[in-house]
C-alpha positions as CSV (number, residue, x, y, z in Angstrom):
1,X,44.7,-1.1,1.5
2,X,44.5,-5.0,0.8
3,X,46.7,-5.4,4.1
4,X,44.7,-3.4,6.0
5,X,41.2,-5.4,5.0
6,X,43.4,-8.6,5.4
7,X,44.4,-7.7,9.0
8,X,40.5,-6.3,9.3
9,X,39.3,-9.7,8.2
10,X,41.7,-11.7,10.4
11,X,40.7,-9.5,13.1
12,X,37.1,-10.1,12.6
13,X,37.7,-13.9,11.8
14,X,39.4,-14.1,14.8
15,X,36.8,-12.3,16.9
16,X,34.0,-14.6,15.2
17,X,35.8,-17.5,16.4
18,X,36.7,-16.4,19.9
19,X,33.0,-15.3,20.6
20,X,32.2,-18.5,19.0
21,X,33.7,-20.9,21.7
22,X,33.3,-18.7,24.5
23,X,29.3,-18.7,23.6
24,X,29.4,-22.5,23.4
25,X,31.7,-22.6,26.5
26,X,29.1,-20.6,28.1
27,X,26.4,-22.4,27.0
28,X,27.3,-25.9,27.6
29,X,28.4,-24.5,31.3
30,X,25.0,-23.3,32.0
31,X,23.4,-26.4,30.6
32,X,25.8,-28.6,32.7
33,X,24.8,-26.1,36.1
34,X,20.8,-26.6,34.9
35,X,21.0,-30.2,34.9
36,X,22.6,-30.4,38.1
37,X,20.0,-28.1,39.9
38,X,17.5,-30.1,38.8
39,X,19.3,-33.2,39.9
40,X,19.6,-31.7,43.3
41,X,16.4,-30.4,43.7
42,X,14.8,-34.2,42.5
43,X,16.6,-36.1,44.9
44,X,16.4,-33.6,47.8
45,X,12.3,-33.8,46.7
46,X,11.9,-37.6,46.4
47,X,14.4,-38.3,49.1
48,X,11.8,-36.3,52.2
49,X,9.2,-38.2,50.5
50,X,10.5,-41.1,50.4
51,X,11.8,-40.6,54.0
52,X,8.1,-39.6,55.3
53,X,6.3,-42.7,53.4
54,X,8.7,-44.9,55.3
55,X,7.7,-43.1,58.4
56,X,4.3,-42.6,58.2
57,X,4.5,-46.7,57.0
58,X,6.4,-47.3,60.5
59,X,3.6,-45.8,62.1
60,X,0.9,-47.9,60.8
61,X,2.9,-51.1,61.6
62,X,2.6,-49.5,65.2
63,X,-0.7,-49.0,65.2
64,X,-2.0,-52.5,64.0
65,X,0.4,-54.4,66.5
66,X,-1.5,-52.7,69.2
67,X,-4.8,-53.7,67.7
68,X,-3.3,-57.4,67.7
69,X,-2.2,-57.1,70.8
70,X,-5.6,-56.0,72.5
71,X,-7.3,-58.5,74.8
72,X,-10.6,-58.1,73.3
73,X,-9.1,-59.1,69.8
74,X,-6.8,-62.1,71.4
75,X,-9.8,-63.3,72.8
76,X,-11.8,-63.3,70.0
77,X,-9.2,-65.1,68.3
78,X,-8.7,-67.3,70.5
79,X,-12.8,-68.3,71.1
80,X,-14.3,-67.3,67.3
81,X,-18.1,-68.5,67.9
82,X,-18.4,-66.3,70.8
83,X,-21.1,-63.6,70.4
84,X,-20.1,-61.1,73.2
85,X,-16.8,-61.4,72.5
86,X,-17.0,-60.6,68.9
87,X,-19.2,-57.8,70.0
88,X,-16.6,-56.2,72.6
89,X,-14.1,-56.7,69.7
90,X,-16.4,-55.0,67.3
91,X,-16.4,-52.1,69.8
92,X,-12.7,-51.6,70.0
93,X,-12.2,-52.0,66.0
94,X,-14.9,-49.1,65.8
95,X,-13.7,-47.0,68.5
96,X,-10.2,-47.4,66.1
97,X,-11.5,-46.7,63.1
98,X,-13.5,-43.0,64.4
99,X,-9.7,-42.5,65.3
100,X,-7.9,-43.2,61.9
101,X,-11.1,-42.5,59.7
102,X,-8.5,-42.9,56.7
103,X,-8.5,-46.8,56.8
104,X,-10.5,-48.1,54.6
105,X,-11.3,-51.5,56.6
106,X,-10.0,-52.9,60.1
107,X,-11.1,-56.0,59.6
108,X,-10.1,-59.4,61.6
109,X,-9.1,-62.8,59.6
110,X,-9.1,-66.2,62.2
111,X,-7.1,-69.0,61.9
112,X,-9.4,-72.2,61.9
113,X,-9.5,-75.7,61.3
114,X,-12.9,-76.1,60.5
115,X,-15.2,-73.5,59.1
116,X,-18.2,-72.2,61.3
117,X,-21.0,-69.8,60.0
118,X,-22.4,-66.6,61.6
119,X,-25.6,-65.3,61.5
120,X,-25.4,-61.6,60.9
121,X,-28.7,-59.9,60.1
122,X,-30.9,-62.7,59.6
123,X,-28.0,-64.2,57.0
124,X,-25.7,-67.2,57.4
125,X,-21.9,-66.5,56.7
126,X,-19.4,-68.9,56.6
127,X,-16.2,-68.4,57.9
128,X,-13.4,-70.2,56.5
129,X,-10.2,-70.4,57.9
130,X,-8.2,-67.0,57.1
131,X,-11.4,-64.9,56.3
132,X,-12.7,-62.2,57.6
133,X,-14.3,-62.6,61.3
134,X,-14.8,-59.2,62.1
135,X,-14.9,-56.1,59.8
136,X,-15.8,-51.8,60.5
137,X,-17.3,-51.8,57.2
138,X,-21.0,-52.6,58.3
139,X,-20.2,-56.7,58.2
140,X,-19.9,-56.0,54.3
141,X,-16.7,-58.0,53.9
142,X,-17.6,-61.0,56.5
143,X,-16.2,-64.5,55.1
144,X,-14.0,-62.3,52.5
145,X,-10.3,-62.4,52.5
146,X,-8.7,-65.9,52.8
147,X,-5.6,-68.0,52.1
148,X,-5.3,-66.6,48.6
149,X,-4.4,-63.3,49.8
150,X,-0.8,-62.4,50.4
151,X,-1.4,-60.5,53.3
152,X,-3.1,-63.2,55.2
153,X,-0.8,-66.2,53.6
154,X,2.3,-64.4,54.6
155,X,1.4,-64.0,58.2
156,X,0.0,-67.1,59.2
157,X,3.1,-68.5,57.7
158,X,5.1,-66.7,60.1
159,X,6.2,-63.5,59.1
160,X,5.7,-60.4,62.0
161,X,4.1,-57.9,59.7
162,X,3.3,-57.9,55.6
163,X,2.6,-55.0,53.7
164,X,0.4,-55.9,50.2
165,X,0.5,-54.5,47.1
166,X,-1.7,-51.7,46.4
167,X,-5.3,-52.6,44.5
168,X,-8.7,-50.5,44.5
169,X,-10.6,-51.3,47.0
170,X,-13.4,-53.4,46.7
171,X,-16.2,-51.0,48.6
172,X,-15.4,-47.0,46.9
173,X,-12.6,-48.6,44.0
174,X,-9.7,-45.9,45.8
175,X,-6.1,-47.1,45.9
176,X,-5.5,-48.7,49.3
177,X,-3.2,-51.1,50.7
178,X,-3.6,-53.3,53.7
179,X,-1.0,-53.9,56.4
180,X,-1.5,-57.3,58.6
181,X,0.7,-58.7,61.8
182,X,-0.4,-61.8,63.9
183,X,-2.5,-62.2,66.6
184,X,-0.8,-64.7,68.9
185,X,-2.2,-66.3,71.9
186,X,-0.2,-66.6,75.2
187,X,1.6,-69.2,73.5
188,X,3.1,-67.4,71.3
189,X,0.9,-69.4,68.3
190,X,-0.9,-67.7,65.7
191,X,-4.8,-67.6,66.2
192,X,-5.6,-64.7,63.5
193,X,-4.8,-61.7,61.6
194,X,-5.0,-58.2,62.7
195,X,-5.5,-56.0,59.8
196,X,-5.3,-52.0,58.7
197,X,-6.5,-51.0,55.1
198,X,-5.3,-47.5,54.7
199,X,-6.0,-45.1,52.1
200,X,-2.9,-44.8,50.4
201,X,-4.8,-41.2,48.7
202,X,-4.2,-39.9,52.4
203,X,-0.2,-39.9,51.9
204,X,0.2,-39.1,48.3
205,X,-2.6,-36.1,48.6
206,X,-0.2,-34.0,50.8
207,X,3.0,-35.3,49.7
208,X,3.3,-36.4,46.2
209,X,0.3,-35.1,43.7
210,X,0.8,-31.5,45.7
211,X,4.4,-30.6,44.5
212,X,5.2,-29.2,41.5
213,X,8.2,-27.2,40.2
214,X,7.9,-25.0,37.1
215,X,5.3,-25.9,34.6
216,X,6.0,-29.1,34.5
217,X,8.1,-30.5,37.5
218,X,6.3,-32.7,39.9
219,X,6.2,-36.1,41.5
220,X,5.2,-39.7,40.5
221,X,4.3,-42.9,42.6
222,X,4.6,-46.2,40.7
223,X,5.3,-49.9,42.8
224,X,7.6,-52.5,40.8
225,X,4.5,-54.0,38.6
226,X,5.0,-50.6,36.9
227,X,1.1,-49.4,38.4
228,X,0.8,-46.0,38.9
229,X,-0.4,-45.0,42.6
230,X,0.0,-41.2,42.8
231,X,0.7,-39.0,39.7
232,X,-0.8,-35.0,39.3
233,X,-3.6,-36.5,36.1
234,X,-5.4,-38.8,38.3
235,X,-6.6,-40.2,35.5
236,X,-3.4,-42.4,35.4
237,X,-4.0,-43.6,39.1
238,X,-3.9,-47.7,39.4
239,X,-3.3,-47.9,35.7
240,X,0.0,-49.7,34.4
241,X,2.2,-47.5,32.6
242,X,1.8,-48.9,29.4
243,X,-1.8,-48.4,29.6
244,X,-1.0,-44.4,30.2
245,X,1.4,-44.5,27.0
246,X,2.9,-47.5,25.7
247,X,6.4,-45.6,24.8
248,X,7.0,-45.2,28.3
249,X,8.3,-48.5,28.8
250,X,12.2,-47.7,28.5
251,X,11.4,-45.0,31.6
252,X,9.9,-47.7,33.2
253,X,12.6,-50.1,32.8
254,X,14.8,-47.6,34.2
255,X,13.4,-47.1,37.3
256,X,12.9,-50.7,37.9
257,X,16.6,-50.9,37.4
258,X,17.1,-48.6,40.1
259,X,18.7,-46.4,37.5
260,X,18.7,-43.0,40.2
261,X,18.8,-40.2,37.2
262,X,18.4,-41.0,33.6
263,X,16.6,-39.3,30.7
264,X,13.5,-40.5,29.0
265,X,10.5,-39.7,26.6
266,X,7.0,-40.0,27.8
267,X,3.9,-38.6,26.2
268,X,6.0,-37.0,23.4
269,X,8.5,-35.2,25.4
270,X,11.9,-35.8,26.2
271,X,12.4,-35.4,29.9
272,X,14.4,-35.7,32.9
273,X,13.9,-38.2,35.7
274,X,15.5,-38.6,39.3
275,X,13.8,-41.9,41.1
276,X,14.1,-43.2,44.9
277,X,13.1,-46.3,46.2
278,X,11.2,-46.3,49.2
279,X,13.5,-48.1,51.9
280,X,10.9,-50.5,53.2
281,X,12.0,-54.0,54.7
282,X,11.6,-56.4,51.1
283,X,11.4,-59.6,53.2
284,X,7.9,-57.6,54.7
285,X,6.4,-56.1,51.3
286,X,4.9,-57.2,48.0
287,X,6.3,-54.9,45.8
288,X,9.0,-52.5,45.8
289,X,7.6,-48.3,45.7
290,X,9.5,-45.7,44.0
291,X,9.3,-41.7,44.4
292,X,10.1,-40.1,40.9
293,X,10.5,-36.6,40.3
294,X,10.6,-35.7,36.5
295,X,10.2,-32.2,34.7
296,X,10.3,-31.8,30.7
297,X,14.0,-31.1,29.5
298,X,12.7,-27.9,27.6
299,X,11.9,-26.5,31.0
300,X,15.0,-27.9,32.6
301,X,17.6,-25.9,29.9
302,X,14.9,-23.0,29.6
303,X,17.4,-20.2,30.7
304,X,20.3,-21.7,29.0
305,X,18.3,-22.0,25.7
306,X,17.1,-18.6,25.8
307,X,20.6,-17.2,26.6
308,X,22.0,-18.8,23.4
309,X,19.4,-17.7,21.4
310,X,20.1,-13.9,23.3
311,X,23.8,-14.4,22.7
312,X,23.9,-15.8,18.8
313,X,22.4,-12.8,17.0
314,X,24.5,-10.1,19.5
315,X,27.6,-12.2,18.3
316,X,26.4,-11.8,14.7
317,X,25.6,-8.1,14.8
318,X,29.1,-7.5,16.6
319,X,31.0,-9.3,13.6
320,X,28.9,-7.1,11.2
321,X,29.2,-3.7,12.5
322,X,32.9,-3.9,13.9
323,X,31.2,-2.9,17.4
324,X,33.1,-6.1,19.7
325,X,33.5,-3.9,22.2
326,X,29.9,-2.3,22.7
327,X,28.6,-6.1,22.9
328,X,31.0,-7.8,24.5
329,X,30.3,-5.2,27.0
330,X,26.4,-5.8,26.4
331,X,27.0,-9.3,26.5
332,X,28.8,-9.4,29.8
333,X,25.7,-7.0,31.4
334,X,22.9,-9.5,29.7
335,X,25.1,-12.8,31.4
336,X,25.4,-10.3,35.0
337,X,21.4,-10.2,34.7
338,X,21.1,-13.7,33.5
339,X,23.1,-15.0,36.9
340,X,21.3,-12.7,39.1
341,X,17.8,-14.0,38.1
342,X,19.0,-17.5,38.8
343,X,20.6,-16.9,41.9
344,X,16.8,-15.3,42.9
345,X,15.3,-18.5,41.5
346,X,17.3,-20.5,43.2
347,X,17.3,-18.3,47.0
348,X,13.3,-18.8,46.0
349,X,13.3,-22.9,45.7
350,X,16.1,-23.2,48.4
351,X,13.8,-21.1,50.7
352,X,10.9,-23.9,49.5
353,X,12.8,-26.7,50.1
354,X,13.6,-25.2,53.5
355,X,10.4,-25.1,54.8
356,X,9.3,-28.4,53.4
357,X,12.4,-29.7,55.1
358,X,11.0,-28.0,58.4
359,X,7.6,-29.6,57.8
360,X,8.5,-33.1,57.5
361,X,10.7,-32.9,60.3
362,X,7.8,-31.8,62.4
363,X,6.0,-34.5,61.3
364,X,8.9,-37.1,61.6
365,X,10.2,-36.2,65.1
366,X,6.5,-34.8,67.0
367,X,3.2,-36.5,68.0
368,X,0.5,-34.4,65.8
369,X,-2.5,-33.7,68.2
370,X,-0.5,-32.8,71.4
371,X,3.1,-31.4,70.3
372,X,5.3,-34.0,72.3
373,X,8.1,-36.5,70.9
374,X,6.6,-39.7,69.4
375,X,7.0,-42.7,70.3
376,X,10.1,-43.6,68.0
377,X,11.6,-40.2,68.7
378,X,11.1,-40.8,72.6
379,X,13.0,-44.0,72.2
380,X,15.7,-42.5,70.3
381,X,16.5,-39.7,72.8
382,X,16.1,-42.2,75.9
383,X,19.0,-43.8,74.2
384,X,21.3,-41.1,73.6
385,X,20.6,-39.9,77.1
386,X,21.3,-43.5,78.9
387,X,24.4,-43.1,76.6
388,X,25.7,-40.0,78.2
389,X,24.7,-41.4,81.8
390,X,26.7,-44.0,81.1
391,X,29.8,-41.6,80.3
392,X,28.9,-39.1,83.0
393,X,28.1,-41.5,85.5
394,X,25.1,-38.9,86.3
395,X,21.7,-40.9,88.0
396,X,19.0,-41.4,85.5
397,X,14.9,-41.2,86.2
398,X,12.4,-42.3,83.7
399,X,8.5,-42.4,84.8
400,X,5.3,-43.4,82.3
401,X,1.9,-42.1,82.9
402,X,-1.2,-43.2,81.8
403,X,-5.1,-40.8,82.3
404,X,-7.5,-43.3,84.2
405,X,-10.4,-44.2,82.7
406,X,-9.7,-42.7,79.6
407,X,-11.5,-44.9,77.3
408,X,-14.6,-43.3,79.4
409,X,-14.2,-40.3,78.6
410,X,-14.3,-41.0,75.1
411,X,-17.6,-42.9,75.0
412,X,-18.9,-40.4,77.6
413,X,-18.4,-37.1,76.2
414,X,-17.0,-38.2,72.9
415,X,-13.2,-38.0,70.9
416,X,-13.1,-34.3,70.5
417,X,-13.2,-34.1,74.3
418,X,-10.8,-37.2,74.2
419,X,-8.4,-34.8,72.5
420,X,-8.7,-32.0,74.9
421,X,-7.9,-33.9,77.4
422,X,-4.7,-35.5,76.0
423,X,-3.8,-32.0,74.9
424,X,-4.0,-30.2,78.2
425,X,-2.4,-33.2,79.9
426,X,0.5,-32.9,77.5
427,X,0.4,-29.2,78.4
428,X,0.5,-29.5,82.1
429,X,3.7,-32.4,82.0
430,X,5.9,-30.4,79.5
431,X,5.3,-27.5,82.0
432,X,6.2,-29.8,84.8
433,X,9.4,-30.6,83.6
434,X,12.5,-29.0,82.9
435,X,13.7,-27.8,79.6
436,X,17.2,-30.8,79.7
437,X,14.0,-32.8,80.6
438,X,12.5,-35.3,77.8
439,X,8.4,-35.4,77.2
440,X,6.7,-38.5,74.9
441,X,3.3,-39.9,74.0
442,X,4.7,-43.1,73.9
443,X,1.0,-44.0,72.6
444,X,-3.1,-43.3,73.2
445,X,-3.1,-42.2,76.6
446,X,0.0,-42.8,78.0
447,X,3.2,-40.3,78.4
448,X,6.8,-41.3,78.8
449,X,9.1,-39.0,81.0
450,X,12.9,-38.9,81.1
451,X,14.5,-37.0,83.6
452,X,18.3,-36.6,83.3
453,X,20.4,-36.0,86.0
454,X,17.8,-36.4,88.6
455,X,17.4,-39.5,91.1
456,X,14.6,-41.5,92.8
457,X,13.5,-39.1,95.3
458,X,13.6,-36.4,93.2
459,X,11.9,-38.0,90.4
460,X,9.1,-39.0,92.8
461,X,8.6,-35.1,93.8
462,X,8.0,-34.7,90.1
463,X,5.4,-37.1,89.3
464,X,3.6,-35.9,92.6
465,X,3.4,-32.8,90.6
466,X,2.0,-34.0,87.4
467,X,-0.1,-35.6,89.6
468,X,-1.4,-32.9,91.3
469,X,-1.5,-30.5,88.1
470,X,-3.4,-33.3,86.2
471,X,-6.1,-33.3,89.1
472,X,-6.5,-29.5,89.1
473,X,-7.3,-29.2,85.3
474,X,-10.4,-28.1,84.6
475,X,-12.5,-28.9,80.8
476,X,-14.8,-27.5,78.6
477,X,-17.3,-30.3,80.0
478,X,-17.5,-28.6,83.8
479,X,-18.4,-32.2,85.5
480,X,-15.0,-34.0,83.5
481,X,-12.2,-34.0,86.4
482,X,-8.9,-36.3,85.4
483,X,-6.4,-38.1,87.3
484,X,-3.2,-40.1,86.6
485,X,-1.5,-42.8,87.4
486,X,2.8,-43.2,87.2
487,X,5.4,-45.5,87.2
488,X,8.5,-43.9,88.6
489,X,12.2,-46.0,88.3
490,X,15.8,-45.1,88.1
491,X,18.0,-46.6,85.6
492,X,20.2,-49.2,86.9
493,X,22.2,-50.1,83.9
494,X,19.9,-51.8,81.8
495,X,19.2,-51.1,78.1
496,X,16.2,-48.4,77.1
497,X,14.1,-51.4,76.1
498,X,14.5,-53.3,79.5
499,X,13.8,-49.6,81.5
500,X,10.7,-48.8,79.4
501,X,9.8,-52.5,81.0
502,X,10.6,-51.9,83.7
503,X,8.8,-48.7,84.2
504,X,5.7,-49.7,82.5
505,X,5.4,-52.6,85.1
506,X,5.2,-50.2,87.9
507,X,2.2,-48.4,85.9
508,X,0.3,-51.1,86.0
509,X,1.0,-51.9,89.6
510,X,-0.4,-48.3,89.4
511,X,-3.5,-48.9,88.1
512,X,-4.0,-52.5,89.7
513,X,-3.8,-50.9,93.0
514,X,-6.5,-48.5,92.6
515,X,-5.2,-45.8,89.9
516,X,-4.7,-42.0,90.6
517,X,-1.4,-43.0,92.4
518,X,2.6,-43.2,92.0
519,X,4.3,-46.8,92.4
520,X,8.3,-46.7,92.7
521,X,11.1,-48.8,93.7
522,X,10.9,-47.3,96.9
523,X,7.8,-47.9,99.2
524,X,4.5,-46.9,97.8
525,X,3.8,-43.4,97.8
């Protein structure tokens, strides 16, 4: 009898021990597959962000070279005491700002070497050299601005573009952050600044305060003074972190560190963090900006803490009752139901990821009002396909267009007819094309068209059919009528940068010579 409850308690000893391990086994496994989810999951999450700030950044560089680049705002430069030129300049800055109503300022800093004064409602102003000339903000920040400012230091020293830290503005108190290029004169010196402030709320609104995972997964947006810019209690917004809880410093420090996952406490939790820095050009910006996903680490190890606290008292109850069997059996049906719950969670966030993916490819690759390629996407296909002409040995046509008098139609029947018009233009070249065919706003009212495979001639026949179409198109305004001018050229062996050149310099012959026409390498048509 003594052998036989020996050889029971070895068995059960033996049992208890086995269960023991595999339950740890089994635990630390399903820890070790939580934390690398959520590992996965952060840096697919912070690396689309990070990937559409840089974007959406590129794009704003794009726009405020144009404004630099504008007559009216080279002139003004160039001639600063002139009344009707600051006026025409005022005009365009407006007509800019309607456009991009998330700026907060579009203002225009000169480069002088003696101050002047302006009298602006009955008030004198004076203008130093690197203030504000010009501003969209009612003439509230006239004679602001000024050598002590990065932005305007930086550029008048020499640099092509600076983007500042991010402050509250000075007129609603709202993160923004100001993006300034030079305005040269035909010299090539630098008479002024050309400057953007955009709202840095219209970015982190849609892209960082609005995900969340779980209870308590979701983004953060700090720049390398440790100041928070985006976070979901926007309480904490353009505070330092120590100012939101001074134990946070060690997650701080981490991130600064460009540590990419670590674990941290903050606000009396211990949690998980997965950081990205945003891959903007440090010679051209202030401060370095970091995405950070974190979620709490009682979230992160929810399932595997609640399967050790299923699978401890099943283990106990087995040893007790002699019943290994019935809950091993129990055990391995609880784990089969366990797995299949997680493979639903994850088929869910996968599924979300998907779609986000989708989304910011959208927005990366498309122009958002009319559905073509964007400019940078444009150039990047033009490439590729001057690549495969190159191989092929295949003719190449390219051809820009630009809607006459477009500005008109703005200030005539206003920007929501604007946008009709560019929309049904769009419509009317994509269906003029062919499908191998490549369609781009290359910017405001002007379209770039690729045409591979196809040679002069026949890329002539096209445009006269854009043309045409373009004509024909009727508006909701029933006295609005269109046209369109075109530059048509061939590719010749020249890079994409000397072609769109080339091309746009027949446009402009295009519109010199009355508009509504096609100009070519061959005769004029």
């Amino acid at each position: 009898m003594k052998q036989e409850t020996k050889f029971v308690i070895k068995i059960l000893t033996t049992v208890m021990i086995f269960l023991f391990l595999f339950v740890i086994l089994i635990y630390i496994n399903e820890k070790q597959n939580n934390m690398q989810n959520f590992n996965e999951v952060g840096e697919n999450i912070t690396s689309q962000t990070s990937r559409a700030l840089e974007h959406w950044i590129e794009d704003q560089v794009r726009v405020v070279q144009t404004i630099a680049n504008d007559h009216s705002i080279i002139d003004v430069c160039n001639n600063p005491q002139n009344e009707t030129l600051i006026r025409e300049a005022q005009t365009y800055l407006n007509d800019i700002h309607r456009r991009y109503p998330y700026y907060e300022n579009l203002p225009i800093a000169v480069k002088l070497g003696d101050e002047m004064t302006r009298e602006v409602n009955n008030k004198k102003i004076k203008i130093e050299n690197g203030t504000f000339l010009i501003d969209t903000v009612g003439n509230r920040t006239l004679g602001k601005g000024g050598l002590e400012y990065s932005y305007i230091k930086e550029v008048l020293a020499g640099k092509d573009y600076y983007i500042s830290e991010i402050y509250p503005s000075i007129l609603r108190n709202n993160p923004i952050f100001v993006i300034s290029v030079p305005v040269n004169n035909k010299d090539g010196e630098i008479i002024g600044v050309a400057i953007i402030s955009p709202q840095i709320e219209y970015f982190t609104r849609k892209f960082v305060e609005s995900v969340h995972l779980g209870q308590s997964g979701y983004l953060f947006f700090m720049d390398k003074r440790g100041q928070v810019i985006a976070h979901e209690n926007r309480n904490f917004i353009l505070k330092h972190f120590s100012e939101v809880d001074p134990k946070i410093d060690n997650v701080m420090t981490k991130i600064l560190n460009n540590e990419r996952y670590f674990e941290g406490k903050a606000f009396g939790k211990t949690k998980h963090y997965v950081s990205t820095r945003v891959n903007l050009s440090r010679e051209h910006e202030a401060y370095d900006w970091y995405i950070v996903f974190t979620q709490t680490n009682r979230e992160i190890f929810k399932s595997s803490t609640s399967f050790l606290k299923l699978i401890i008292p099943m283990v106990l109850i087995t040893i007790i009752f002699i019943a290994g069997i019935v809950n091993a059996i129990a055990k391995i049906n609880q784990k089969e139901i366990y797995e299949e719950n997680l493979r639903l969670s994850n088929r869910s966030l996968e599924k979300k990821v998907k779609e986000r993916t989708k989304e910011l490819e959208k927005m990366v690759l498309t122009d958002g009002l009319t559905g073509l390629f964007n400019h940078k996407t444009s150039y990047e296909k033009l490439e590729g396909i001057i690549n495969k002409a190159q191989e092929s040995r295949m003719p190449l046509t390219i051809m820009m267009c630009d809607l006459d008098h477009f500005k008109r139609v703005n200030d005539t029947f206003g920007h929501q007819t604007g946008d009709e018009v560019l929309l049904r233009a769009a419509q009317t070249i994509l269906s003029s094309v062919r499908e191998v065919d490549v369609a781009g706003r290359y910017g405001g009212e002007e379209f770039i068209i690729i045409l591979p495979d196809t040679d002069l001639a026949e890329g002539i026949h096209v445009a006269n059919r854009i043309k045409g179409a373009v004509a024909a198109l009727d508006f909701s305004q029933e006295d609005l009528k269109v046209t369109i001018s075109l530059g048509v050229c061939m590719w010749e062996g020249e890079s994409a940068i000397d072609l769109v050149s080339k091309v746009d310099k027949l446009l402009y012959q295009a519109k010199r010579n009355g508009r509504n026409r096609i100009e070519s390498e061959l005769e004029e048509v």
